[in-house]
C-alpha positions as protocol buffer text, in pm:
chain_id: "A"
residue {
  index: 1
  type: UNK
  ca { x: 0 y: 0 z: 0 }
}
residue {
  index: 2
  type: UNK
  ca { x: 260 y: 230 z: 67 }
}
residue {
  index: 3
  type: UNK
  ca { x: 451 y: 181 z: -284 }
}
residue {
  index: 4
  type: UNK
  ca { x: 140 y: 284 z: -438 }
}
residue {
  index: 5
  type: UNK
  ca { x: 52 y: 577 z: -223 }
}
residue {
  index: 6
  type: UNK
  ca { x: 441 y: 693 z: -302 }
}
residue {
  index: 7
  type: UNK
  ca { x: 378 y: 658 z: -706 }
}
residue {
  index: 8
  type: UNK
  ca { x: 4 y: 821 z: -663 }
}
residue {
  index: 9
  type: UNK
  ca { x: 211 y: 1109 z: -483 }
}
residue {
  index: 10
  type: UNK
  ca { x: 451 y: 1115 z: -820 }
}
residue {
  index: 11
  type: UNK
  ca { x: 177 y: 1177 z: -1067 }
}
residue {
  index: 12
  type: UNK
  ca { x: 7 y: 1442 z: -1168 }
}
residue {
  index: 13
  type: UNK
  ca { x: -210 y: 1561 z: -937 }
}
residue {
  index: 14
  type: UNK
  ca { x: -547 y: 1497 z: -1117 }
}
residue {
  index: 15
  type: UNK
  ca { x: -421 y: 1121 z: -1200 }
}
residue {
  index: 16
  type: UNK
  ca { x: -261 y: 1078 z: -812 }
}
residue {
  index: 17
  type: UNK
  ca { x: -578 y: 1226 z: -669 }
}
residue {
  index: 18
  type: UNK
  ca { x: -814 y: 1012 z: -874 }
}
residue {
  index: 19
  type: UNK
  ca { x: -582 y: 719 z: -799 }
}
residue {
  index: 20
  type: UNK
  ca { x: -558 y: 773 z: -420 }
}
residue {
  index: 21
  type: UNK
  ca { x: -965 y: 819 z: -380 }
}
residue {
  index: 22
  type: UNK
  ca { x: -1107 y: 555 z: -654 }
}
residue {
  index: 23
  type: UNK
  ca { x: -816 y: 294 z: -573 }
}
residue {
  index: 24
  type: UNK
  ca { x: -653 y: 341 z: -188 }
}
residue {
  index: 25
  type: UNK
  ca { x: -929 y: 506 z: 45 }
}
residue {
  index: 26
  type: UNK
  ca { x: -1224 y: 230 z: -3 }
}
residue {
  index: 27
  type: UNK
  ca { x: -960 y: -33 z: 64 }
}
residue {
  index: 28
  type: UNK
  ca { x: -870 y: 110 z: 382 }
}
residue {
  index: 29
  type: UNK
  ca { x: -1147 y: 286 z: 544 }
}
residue {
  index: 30
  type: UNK
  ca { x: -1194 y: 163 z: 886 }
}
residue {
  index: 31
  type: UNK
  ca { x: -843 y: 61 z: 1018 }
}
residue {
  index: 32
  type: UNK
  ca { x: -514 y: 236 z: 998 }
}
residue {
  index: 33
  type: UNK
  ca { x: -239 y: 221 z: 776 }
}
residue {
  index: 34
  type: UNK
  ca { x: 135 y: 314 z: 778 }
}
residue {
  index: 35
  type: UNK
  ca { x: 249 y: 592 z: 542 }
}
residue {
  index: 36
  type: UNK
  ca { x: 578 y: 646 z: 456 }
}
residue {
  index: 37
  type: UNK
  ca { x: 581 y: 1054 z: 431 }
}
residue {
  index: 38
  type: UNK
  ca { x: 767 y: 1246 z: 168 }
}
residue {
  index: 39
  type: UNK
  ca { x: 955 y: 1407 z: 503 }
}
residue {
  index: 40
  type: UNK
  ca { x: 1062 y: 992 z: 509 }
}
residue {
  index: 41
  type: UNK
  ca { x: 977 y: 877 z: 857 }
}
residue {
  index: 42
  type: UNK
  ca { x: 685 y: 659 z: 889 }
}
residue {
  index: 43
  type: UNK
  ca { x: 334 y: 721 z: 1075 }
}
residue {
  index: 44
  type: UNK
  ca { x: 45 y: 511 z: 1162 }
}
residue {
  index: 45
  type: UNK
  ca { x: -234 y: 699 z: 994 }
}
residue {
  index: 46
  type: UNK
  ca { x: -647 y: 698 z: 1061 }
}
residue {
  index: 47
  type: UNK
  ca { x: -817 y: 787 z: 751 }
}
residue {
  index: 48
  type: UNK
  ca { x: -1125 y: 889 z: 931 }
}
residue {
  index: 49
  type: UNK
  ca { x: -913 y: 1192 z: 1086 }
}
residue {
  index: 50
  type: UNK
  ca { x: -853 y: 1496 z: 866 }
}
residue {
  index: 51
  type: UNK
  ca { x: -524 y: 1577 z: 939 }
}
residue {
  index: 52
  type: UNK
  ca { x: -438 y: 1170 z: 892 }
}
residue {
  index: 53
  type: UNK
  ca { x: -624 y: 1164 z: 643 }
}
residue {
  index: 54
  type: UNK
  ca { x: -462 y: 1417 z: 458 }
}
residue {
  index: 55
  type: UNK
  ca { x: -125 y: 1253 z: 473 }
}
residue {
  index: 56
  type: UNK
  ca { x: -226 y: 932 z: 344 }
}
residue {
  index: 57
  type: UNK
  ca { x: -354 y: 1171 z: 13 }
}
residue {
  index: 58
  type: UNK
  ca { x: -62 y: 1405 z: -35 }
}
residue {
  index: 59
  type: UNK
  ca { x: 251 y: 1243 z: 180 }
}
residue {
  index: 60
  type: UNK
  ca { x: 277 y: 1584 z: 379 }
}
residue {
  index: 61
  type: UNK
  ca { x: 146 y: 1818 z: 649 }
}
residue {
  index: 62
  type: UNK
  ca { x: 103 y: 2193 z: 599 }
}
residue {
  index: 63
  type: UNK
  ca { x: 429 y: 2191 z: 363 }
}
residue {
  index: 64
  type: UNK
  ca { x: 487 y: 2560 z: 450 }
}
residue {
  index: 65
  type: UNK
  ca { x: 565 y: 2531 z: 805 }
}
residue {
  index: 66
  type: UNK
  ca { x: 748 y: 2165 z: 769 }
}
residue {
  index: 67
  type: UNK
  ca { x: 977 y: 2415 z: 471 }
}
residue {
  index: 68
  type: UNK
  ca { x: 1076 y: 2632 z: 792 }
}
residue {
  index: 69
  type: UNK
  ca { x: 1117 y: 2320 z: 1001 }
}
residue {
  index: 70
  type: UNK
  ca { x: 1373 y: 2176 z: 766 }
}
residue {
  index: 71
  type: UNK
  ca { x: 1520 y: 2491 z: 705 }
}
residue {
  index: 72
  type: UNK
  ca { x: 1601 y: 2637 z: 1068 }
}
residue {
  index: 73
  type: UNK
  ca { x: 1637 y: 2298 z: 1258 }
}
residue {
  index: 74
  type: UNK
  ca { x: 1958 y: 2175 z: 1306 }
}
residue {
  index: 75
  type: UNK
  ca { x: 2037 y: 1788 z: 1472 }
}
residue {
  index: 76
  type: UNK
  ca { x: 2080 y: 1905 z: 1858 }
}
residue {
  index: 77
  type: UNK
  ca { x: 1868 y: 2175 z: 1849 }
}
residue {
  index: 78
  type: UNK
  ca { x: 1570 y: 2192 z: 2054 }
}
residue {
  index: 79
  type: UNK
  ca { x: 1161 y: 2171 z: 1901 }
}
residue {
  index: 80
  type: UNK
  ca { x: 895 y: 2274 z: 2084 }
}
residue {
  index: 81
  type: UNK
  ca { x: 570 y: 2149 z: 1938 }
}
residue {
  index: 82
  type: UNK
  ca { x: 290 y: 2329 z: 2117 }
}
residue {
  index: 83
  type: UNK
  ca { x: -57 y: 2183 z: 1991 }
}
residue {
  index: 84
  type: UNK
  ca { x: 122 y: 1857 z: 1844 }
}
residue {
  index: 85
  type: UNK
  ca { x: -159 y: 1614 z: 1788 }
}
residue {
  index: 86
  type: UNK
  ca { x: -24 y: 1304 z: 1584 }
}
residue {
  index: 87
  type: UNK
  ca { x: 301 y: 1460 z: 1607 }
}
residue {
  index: 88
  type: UNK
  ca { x: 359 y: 1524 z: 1241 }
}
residue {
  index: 89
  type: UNK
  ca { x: 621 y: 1833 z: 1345 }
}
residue {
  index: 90
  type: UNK
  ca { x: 778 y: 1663 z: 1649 }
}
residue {
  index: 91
  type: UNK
  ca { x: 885 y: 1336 z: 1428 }
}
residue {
  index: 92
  type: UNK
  ca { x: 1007 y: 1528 z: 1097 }
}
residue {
  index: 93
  type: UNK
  ca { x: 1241 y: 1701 z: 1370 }
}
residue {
  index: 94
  type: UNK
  ca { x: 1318 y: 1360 z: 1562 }
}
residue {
  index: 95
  type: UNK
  ca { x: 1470 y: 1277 z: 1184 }
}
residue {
  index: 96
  type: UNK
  ca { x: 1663 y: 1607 z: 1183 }
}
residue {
  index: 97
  type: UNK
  ca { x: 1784 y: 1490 z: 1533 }
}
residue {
  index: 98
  type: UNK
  ca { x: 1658 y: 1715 z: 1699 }
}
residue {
  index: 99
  type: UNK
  ca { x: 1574 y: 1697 z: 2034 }
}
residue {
  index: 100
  type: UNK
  ca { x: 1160 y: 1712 z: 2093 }
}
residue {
  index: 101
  type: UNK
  ca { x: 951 y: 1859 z: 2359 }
}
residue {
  index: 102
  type: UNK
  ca { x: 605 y: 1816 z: 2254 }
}
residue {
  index: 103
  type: UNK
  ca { x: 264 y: 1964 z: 2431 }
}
residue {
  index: 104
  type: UNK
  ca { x: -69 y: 1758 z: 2371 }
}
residue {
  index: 105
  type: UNK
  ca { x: -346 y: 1743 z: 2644 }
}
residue {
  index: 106
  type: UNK
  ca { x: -563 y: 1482 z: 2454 }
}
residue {
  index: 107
  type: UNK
  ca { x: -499 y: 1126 z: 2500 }
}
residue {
  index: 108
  type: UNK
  ca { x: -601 y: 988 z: 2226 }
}
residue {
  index: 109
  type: UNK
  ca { x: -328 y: 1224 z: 2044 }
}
residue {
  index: 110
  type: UNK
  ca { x: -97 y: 1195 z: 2303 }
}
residue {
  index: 111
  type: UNK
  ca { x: -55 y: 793 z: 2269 }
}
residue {
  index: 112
  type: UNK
  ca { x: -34 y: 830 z: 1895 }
}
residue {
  index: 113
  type: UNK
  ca { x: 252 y: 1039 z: 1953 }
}
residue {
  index: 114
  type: UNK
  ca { x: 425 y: 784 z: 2107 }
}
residue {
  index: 115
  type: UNK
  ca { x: 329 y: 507 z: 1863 }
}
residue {
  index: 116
  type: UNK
  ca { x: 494 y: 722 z: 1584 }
}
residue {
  index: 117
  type: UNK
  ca { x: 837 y: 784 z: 1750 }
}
residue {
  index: 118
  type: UNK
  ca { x: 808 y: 402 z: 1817 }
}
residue {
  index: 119
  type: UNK
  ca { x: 745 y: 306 z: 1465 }
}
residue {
  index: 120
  type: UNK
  ca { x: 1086 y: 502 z: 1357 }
}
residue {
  index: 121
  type: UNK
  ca { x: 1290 y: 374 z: 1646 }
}
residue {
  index: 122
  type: UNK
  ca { x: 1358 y: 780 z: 1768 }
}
residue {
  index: 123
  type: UNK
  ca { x: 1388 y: 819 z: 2115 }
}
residue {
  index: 124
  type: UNK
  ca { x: 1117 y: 928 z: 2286 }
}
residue {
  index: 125
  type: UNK
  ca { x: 1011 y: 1313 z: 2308 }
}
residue {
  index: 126
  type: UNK
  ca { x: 986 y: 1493 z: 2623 }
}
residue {
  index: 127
  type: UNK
  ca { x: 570 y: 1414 z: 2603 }
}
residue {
  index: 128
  type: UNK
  ca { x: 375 y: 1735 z: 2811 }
}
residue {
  index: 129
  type: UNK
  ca { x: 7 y: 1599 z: 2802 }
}
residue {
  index: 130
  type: UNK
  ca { x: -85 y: 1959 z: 2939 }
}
residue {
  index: 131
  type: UNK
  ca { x: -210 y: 2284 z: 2777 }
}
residue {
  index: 132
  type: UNK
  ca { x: -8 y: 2555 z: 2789 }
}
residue {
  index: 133
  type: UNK
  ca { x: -206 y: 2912 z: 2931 }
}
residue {
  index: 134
  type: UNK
  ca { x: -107 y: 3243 z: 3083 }
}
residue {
  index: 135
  type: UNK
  ca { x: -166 y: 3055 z: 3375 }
}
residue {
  index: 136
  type: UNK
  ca { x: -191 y: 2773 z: 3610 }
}
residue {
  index: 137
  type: UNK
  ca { x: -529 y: 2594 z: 3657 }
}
residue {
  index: 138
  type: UNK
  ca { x: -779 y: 2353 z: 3520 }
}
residue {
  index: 139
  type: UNK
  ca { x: -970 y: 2432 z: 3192 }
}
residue {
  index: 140
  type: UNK
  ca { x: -1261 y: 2187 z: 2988 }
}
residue {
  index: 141
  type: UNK
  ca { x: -1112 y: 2131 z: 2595 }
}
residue {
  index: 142
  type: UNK
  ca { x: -1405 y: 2098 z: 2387 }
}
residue {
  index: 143
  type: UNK
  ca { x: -1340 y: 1816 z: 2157 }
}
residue {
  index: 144
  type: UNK
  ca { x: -1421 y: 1818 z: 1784 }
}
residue {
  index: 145
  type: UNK
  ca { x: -1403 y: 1411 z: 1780 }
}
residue {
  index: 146
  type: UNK
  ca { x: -1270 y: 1146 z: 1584 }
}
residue {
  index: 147
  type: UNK
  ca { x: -1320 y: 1359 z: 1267 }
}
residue {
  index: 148
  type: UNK
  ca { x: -1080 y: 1619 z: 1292 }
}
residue {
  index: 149
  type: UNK
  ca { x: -853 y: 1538 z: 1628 }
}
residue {
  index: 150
  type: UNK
  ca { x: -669 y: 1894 z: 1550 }
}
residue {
  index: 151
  type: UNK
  ca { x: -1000 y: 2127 z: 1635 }
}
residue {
  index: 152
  type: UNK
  ca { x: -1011 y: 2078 z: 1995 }
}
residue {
  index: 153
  type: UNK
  ca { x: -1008 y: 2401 z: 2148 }
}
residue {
  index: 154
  type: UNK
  ca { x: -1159 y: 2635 z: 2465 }
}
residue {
  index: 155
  type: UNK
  ca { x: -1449 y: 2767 z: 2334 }
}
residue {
  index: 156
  type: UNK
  ca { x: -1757 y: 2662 z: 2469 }
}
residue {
  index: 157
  type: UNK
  ca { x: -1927 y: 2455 z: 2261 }
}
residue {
  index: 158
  type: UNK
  ca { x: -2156 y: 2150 z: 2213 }
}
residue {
  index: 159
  type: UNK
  ca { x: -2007 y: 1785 z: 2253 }
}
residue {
  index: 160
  type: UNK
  ca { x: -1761 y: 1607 z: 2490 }
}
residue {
  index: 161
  type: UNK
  ca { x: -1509 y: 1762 z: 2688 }
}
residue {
  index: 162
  type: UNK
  ca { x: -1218 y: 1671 z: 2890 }
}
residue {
  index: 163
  type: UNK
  ca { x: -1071 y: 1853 z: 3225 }
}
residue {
  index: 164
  type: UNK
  ca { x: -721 y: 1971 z: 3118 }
}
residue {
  index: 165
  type: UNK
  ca { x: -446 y: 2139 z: 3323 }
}
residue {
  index: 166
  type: UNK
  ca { x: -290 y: 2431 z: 3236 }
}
residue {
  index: 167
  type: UNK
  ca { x: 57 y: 2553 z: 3293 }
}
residue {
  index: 168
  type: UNK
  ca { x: 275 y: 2892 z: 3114 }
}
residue {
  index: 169
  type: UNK
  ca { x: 544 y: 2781 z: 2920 }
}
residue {
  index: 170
  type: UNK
  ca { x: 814 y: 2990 z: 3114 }
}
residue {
  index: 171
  type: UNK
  ca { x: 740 y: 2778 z: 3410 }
}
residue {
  index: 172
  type: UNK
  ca { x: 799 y: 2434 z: 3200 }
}
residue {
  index: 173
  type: UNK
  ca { x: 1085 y: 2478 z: 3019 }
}
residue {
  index: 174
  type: UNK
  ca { x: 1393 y: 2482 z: 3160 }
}
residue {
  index: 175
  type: UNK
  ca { x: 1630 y: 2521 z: 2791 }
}
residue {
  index: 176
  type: UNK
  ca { x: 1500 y: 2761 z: 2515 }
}
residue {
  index: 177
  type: UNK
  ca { x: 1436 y: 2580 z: 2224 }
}
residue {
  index: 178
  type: UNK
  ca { x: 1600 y: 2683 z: 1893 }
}
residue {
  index: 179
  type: UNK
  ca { x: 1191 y: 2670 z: 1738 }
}
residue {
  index: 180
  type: UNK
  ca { x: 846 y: 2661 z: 1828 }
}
residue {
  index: 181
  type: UNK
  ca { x: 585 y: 2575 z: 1623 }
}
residue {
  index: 182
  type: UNK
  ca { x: 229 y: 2671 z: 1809 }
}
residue {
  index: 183
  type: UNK
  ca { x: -113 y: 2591 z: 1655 }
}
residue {
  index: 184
  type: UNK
  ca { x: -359 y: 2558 z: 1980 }
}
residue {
  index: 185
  type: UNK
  ca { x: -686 y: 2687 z: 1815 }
}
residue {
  index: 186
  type: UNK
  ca { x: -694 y: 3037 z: 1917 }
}
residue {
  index: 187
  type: UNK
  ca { x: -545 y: 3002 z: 2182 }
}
residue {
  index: 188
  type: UNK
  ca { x: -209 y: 3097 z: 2092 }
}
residue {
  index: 189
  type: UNK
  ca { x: -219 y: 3480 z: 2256 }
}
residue {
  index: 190
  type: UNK
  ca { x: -277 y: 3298 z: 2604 }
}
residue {
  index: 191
  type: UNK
  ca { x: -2 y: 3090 z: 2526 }
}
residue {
  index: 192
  type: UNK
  ca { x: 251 y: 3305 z: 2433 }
}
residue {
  index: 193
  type: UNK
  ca { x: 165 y: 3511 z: 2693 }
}
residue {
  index: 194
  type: UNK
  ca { x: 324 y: 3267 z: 2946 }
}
residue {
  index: 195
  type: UNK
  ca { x: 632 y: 3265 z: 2788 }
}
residue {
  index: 196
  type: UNK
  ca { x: 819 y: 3614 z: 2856 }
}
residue {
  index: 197
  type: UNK
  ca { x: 1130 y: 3435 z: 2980 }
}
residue {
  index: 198
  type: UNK
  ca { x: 1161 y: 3201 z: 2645 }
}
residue {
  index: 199
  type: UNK
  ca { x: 1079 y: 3541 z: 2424 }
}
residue {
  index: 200
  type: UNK
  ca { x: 1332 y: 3725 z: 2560 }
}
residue {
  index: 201
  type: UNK
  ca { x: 1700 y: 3803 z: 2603 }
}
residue {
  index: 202
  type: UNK
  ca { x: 1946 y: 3596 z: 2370 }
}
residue {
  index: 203
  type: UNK
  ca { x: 1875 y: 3314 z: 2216 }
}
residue {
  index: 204
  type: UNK
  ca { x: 1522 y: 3373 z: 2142 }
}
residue {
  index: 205
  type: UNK
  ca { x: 1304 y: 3104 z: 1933 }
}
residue {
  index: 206
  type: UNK
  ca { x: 1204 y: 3114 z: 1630 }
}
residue {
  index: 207
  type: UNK
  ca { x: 808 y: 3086 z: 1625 }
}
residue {
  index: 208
  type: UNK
  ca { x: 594 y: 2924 z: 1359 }
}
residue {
  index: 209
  type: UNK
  ca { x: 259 y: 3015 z: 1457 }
}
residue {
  index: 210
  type: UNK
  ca { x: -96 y: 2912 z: 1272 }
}
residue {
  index: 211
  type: UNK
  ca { x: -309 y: 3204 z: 1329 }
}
residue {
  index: 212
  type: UNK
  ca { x: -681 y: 3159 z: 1309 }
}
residue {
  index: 213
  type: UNK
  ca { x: -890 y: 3511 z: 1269 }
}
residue {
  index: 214
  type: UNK
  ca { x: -1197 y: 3344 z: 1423 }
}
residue {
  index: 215
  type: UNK
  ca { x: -1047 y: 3120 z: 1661 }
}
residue {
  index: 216
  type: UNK
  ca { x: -828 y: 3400 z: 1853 }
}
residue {
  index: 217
  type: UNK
  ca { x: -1185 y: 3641 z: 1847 }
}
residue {
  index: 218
  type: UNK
  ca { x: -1347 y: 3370 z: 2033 }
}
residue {
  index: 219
  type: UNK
  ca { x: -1133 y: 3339 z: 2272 }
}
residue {
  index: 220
  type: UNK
  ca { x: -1093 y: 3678 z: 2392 }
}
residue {
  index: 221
  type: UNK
  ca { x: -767 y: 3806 z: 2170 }
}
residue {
  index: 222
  type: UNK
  ca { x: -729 y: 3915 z: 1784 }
}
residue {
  index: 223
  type: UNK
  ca { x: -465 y: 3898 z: 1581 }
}
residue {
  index: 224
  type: UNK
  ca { x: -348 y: 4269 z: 1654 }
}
residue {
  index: 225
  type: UNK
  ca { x: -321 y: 4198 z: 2010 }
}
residue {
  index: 226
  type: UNK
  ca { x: -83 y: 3868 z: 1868 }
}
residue {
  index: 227
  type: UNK
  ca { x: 128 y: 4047 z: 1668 }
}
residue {
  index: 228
  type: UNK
  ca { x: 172 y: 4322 z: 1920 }
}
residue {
  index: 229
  type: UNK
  ca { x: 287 y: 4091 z: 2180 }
}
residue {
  index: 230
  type: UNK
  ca { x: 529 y: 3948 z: 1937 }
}
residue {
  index: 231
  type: UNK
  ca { x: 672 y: 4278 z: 1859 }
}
residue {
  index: 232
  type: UNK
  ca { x: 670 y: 4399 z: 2184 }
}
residue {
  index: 233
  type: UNK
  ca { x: 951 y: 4088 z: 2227 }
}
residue {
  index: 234
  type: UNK
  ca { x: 1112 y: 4210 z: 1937 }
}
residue {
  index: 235
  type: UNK
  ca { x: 1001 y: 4006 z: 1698 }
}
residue {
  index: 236
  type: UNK
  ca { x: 896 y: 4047 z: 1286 }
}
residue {
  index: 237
  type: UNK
  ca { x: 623 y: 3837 z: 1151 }
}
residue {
  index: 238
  type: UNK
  ca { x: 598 y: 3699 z: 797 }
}
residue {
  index: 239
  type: UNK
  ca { x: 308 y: 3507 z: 635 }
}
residue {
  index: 240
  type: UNK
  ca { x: 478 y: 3169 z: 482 }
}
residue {
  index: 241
  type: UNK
  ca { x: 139 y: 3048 z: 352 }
}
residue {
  index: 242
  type: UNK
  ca { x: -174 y: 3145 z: 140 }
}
residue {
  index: 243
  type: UNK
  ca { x: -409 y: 3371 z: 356 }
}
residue {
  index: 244
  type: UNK
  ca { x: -735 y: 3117 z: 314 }
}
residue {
  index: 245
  type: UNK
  ca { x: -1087 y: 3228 z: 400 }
}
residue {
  index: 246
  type: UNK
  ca { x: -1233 y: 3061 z: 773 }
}
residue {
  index: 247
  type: UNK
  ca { x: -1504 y: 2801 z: 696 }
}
residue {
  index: 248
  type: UNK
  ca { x: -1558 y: 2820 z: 1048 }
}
residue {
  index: 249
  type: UNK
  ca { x: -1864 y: 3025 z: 1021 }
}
residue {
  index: 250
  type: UNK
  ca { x: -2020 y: 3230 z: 709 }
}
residue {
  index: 251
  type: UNK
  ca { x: -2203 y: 3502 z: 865 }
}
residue {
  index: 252
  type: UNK
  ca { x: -1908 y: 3716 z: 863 }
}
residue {
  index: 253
  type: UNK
  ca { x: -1522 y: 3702 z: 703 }
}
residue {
  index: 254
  type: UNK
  ca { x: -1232 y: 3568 z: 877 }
}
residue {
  index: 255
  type: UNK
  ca { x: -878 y: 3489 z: 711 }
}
residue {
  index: 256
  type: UNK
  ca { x: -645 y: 3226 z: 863 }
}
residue {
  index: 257
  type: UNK
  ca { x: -292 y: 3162 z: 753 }
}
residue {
  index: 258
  type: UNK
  ca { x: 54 y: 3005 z: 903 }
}
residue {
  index: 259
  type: UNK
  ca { x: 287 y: 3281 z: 1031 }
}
residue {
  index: 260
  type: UNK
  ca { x: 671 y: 3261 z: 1085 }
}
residue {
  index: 261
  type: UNK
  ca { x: 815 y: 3480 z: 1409 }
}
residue {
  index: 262
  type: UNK
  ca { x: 1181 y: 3602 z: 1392 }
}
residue {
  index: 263
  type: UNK
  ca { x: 1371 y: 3771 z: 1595 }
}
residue {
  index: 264
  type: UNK
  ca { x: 1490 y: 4140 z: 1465 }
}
């Protein structure tokens, strides 16, 4: 299965596409497979899931922030995957040799994680199944389910939850990393927020940051109030993907996009 998702990958997209769908996705619906990514470490992969899902079709995740991942990651360095789910980020750095500290407070994502880094015989990543927050406490994540394991978030909606503790970043890490990549659904100004001491003074992180118009509104922030607290640590931000309309809700217009943090 694998030899033919690589040579679906290799055609033209119309054939691949047609190939992957018509051919590979009734064959395989209901269990999980293992894809060898165009990165070329291997994953266990639910096609039910979007973000799996995805991977199975195309061999990659969100190819704009693994470009800065392969580009600014050096073996030794230190990854900080906030918001890692199936740990796409955290292994494609594992085969840089890097060293991984990874943040996921759902479970399900959590032991996936670990099932990956098994599969490629890395050593394990420093695993955080926390959320990361301005502060200290206890906070419900909303789950989207099974669907789309990457949507969980803080705002209060409809469907199962799970009791989640939250800590600030300054107050887990102990090394700055050389790069963080953040994508916590909105979330990211609370976040960020608890990590003066890692934004700071030398050796500050590069961020990769996914920022989500509608998902930072509905949680209390915007993305001014993001990009000022990023420049207020001296940072400069530049968009490294293609500004895409929300389909989070149509009665009014919200842009997300992937954004890359570096220090000035």
């Amino acid at each position: 299965m694998t030899a033919v998702l690589q040579l679906a990958w290799r055609l033209p997209s119309p054939v691949g596409n047609w190939l992957v769908s018509k051919l590979i996705m009734p064959r395989i619906q209901g269990r999980t497979i293992k894809v060898r990514t165009r990165d070329g470490f291997a994953m266990w992969c639910d096609p039910a899931d979007f973000i799996q899902r995805t991977i199975i079709e195309t061999g990659i995740w969100d190819h704009e922030v693994a470009a800065v991942i392969r580009n600014h990651l050096k073996p030794g360095d230190i990854f900080c995957d906030i918001g890692a789910n199936v740990g796409y980020f955290s292994l494609l750095a594992a085969y840089i040799k890097a060293k991984v500290i990874a943040f996921e407070p759902q479970p399900l994502c959590a032991r996936a994680i670990s099932r990956n880094f098994a599969l490629n015989g890395f050593s394990p990543p420093v695993l955080h199944e926390i959320a990361l927050d301005s502060k200290e406490g206890d906070l419900k994540l909303y789950l989207e389910g099974d669907a789309n394991t990457g949507a969980a978030s803080f705002r209060t909606r409809s469907g199962e939850t799970i009791k989640v503790t939250t800590h600030r970043l300054d107050d887990v890490l102990t090394e700055k990393p050389a790069l963080i990549k953040i994508d916590v659904e909105g979330a990211e100004v609370r976040a960020l927020s608890g990590a003066s001491r890692i934004l700071s003074g030398p050796d500050m992180p590069i961020v990769i940051c996914e920022v989500s118009e509608f998902s930072l509104k509905h949680l209390g922030s915007s993305k001014d109030e993001l990009f000022a607290l990023m420049g207020s640590h001296g940072y400069r931000a530049d968009i490294i993907s293609k500004v895409r309309r929300s389909n989070a809700t149509k009665d009014s217009i919200y842009f997300q996009y992937d954004v890359v943090f570096t220090p000035v």
